[in-house]
N, C-alpha and C positions, 0 to 999 in steps of 0.2 A: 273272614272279614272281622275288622274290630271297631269296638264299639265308640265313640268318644269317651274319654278317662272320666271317672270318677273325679271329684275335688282331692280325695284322702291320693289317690292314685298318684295324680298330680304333686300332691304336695311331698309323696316317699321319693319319687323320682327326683325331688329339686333338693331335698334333705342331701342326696345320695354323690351330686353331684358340686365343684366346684363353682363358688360366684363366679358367674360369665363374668368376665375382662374382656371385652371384643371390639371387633369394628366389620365396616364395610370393605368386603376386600376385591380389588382390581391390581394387577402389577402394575406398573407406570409405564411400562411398556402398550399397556392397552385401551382404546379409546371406548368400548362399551365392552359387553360379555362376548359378542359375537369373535372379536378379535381376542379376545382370554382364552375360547373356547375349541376357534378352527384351529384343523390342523398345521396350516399356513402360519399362525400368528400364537401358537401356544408357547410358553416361554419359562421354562420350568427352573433355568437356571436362574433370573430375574426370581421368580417365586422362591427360589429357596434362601439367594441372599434377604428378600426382603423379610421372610418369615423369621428368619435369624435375628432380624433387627425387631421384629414384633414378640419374640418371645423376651428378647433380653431388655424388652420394656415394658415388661407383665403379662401381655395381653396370651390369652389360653382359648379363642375362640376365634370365628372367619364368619360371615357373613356372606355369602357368596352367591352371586346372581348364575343361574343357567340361561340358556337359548333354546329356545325348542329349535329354533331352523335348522341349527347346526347339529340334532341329533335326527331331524330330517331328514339330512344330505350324508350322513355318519354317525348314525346311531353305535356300531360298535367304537370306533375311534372315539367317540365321544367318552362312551364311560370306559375305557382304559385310559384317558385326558385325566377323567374324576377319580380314577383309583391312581393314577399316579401324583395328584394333588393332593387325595389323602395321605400318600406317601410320605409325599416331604412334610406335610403340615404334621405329622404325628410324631415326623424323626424332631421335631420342634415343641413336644408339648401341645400340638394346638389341635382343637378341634374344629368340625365343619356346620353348618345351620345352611342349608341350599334351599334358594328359589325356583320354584317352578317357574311361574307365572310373573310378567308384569306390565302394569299399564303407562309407566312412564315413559316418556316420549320426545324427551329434549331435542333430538333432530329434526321433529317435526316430517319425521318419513317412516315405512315402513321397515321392520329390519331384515338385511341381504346380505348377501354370501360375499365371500372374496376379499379383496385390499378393503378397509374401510375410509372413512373418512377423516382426512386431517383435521384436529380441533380448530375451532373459529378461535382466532387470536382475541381474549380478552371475552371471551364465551367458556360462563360455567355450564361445564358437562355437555359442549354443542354436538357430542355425535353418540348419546345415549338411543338406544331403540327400543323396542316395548318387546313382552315374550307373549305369547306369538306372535303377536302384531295386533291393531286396532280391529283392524277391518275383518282377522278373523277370531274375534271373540264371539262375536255374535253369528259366526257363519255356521250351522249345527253339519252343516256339510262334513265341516272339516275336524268334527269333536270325535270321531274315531279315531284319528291322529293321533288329536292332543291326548285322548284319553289311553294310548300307546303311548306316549311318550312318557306320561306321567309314572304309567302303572312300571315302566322298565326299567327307569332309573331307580324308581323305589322299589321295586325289586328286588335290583341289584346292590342296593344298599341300606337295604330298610334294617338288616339284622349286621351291620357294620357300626362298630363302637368307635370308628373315627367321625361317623356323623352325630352330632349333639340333636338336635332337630331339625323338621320340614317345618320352613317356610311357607306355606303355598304360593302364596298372590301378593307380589308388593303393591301397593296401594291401588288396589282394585276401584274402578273408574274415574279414576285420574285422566287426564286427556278428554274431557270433557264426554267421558263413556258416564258417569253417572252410576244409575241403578241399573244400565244396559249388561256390567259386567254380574253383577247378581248369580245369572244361571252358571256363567262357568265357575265362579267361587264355589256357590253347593255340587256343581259336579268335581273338581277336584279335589275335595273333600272325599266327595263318596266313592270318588275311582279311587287312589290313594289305600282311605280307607281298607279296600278289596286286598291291598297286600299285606295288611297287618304289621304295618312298620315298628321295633320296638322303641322307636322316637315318637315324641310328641308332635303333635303337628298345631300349628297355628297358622293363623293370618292379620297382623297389624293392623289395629284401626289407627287411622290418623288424620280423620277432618277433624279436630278439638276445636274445642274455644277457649276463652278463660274463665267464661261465665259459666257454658252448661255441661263441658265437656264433650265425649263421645255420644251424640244424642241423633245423630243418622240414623236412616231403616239398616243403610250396610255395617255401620259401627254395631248393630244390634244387632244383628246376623253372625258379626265373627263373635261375638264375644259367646254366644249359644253352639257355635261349631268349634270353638278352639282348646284343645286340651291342656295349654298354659294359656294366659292373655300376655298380649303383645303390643305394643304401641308406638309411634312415633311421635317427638314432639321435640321442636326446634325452639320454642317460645320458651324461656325464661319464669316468667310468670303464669303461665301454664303448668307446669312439672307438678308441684304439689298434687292440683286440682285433678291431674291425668291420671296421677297416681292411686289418689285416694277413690276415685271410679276403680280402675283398674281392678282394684283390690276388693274392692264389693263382691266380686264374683266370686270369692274364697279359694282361689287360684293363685298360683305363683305367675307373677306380675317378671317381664323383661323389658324395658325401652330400644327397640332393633334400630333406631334410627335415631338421632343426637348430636349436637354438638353446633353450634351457627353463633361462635366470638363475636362478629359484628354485632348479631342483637344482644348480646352480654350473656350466653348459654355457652360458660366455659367447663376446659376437665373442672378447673380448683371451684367453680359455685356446685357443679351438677354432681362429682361424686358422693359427695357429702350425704344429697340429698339420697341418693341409691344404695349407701349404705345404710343409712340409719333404716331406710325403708325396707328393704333387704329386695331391691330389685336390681339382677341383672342386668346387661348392656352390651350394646355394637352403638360404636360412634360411627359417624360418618368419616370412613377413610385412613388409609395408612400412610404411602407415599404420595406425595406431591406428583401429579404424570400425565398421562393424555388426555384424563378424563378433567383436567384442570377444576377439580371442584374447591380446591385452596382459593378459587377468585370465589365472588359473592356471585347469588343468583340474581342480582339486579345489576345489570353491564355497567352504567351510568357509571357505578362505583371502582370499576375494575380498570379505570384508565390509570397511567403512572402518575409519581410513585406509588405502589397497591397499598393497601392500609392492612389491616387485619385479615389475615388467613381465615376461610370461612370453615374450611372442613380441612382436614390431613392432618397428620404430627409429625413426619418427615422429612424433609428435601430428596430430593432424588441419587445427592450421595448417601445418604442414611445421616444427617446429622439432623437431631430433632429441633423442629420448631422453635418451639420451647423446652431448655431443660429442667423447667420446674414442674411442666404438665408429666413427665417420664416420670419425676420422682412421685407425684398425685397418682398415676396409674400403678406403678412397682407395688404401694404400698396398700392399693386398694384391699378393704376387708370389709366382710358387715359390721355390723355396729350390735 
């Protein structure tokens, strides 16, 4: 069993490694993880062109959501899924940072097996599903599961150099779970833990403000279990203030979540800011695709003509976005 890192620990391991250059990654092919993940809907040739167009835009890291259900119903299927995603992403340069856990919930249902749902036209991310689902975060019934599930992936991949780090929990009580998700964040820590992974492990805070920051009981939870700190933050005006918390806990500081142009949190304002600071990053998204998160998260705005792309940098034939945001990521360095 290992212990959570030291700060000095922390800080030789981020010395050792390359500034993250990353993002959230989904093929465009797929409408949440579930469909990324089944055997039905895994799409590997999709994955390797697109990774070809994320390495030949800088980017050297993935962000990548799992699904418990789908290692429910195919537990082995599943992690030869993830060793052949480690595959391709490392014949690319790229490494991997995986989610166990997550509380988002844009479908507004629980998540299920089989064909998934077509996106709601003119709906950012309408058929996102939470890992394991809502209803059994709180079920302790069902934590001998989750806590197999957890311990076998990391297992099987805890002493694998194509994984950069765990992820745990993306934004644990989201879905209006609250402080209800609390118990499974310190058990998947401590299960986890039980394998000795030689990645770091965190979990993202990201209720901020612009005033106080990360000032929640669960913001102050991860930031005491996390062996790097991690954060989300889509506000503009925020980024400084996140950062400069962040960094209080004499840890090396990553922003996993990022990027929303509408509210004016662009590549050319935010990397400036991640260099000079020397914080790592996963922007929100690569190709434009099922998950439609190029529209904004407020509908209203998403009728035609669409205005500013909220999240992605590609088109779906790989021609980017913008090609002055490619040349801002190529060139990324600290400062």
């Amino acid at each position: 069993m290992s212990e959570i890192w030291s700060p000095q620990q922390a800080s030789d391991w981020y010395a050792r490694i390359s500034p993250i250059v990353g993002c959230n990654y989904l093929p465009r092919t797929a409408v949440n993880s579930t469909d990324m993940w089944q055997a039905q809907s895994f799409d590997p040739d999709t994955i390797d062109e697109e990774l070809g167009w994320a390495a030949a835009a800088g980017f050297n890291s993935l962000r990548v959501f799992l699904q418990y259900i789908v290692w429910r119903d195919d537990p082995d299927g599943l992690l030869q899924r993830i060793d052949r995603f480690l595959a391709i992403a490392a014949g690319h340069g790229i490494t991997a940072a995986f989610i166990l856990f997550d509380d988002c919930a844009f479908a507004g249902r629980e998540p299920y097996l089989g064909v998934q749902d077509e996106p709601k036209p003119g709906v950012h991310n309408s058929g996102w599903t939470p890992s394991p689902g809502l209803r059994l975060v709180e079920d302790r019934d069902v934590w001998p599961q989750l806590e197999a599930y957890a311990r076998n992936i990391v297992s099987a991949f805890g002493q694998d150099e194509r994984v950069l780090l765990w992820d745990l929990y993306n934004e644990p009580g989201n879905s209006d779970l609250g402080e209800r998700s609390t118990p499974l964040v310190e058990a998947a820590f401590a299960w986890v833990r039980l394998e000795s992974p030689q990645q770091p492990l965190t979990t993202s805070v990201w209720r901020g403000n612009r005033e106080a920051g990360y000032q929640d009981p669960m913001s102050q939870l991860l930031f005491t279990r996390s062996d790097i700190v991690s954060f989300h933050c889509y506000d503009p005006q925020t980024l400084d203030v996140a950062i400069a918390q962040c960094k209080s806990y004499g840890r090396p500081v990553i922003c996993t979540e990022w990027l929303h142009r509408p509210f004016g949190q662009t590549v050319q304002a935010a990397l400036p800011v991640f260099a000079r600071e020397h914080v790592g990053w996963y922007q929100w998204g690569l190709v434009a695709g099922r998950t439609q998160t190029y529209l904004d998260w407020r509908p209203e705005r998403n009728s035609a003509p669409l205005g500013r792309w909220q999240h992605d940098v590609f088109h779906p034939d790989g021609r980017p976005y913008d090609e002055d945001e490619i040349e801002v990521i190529r060139k990324f360095a600290f400062g």
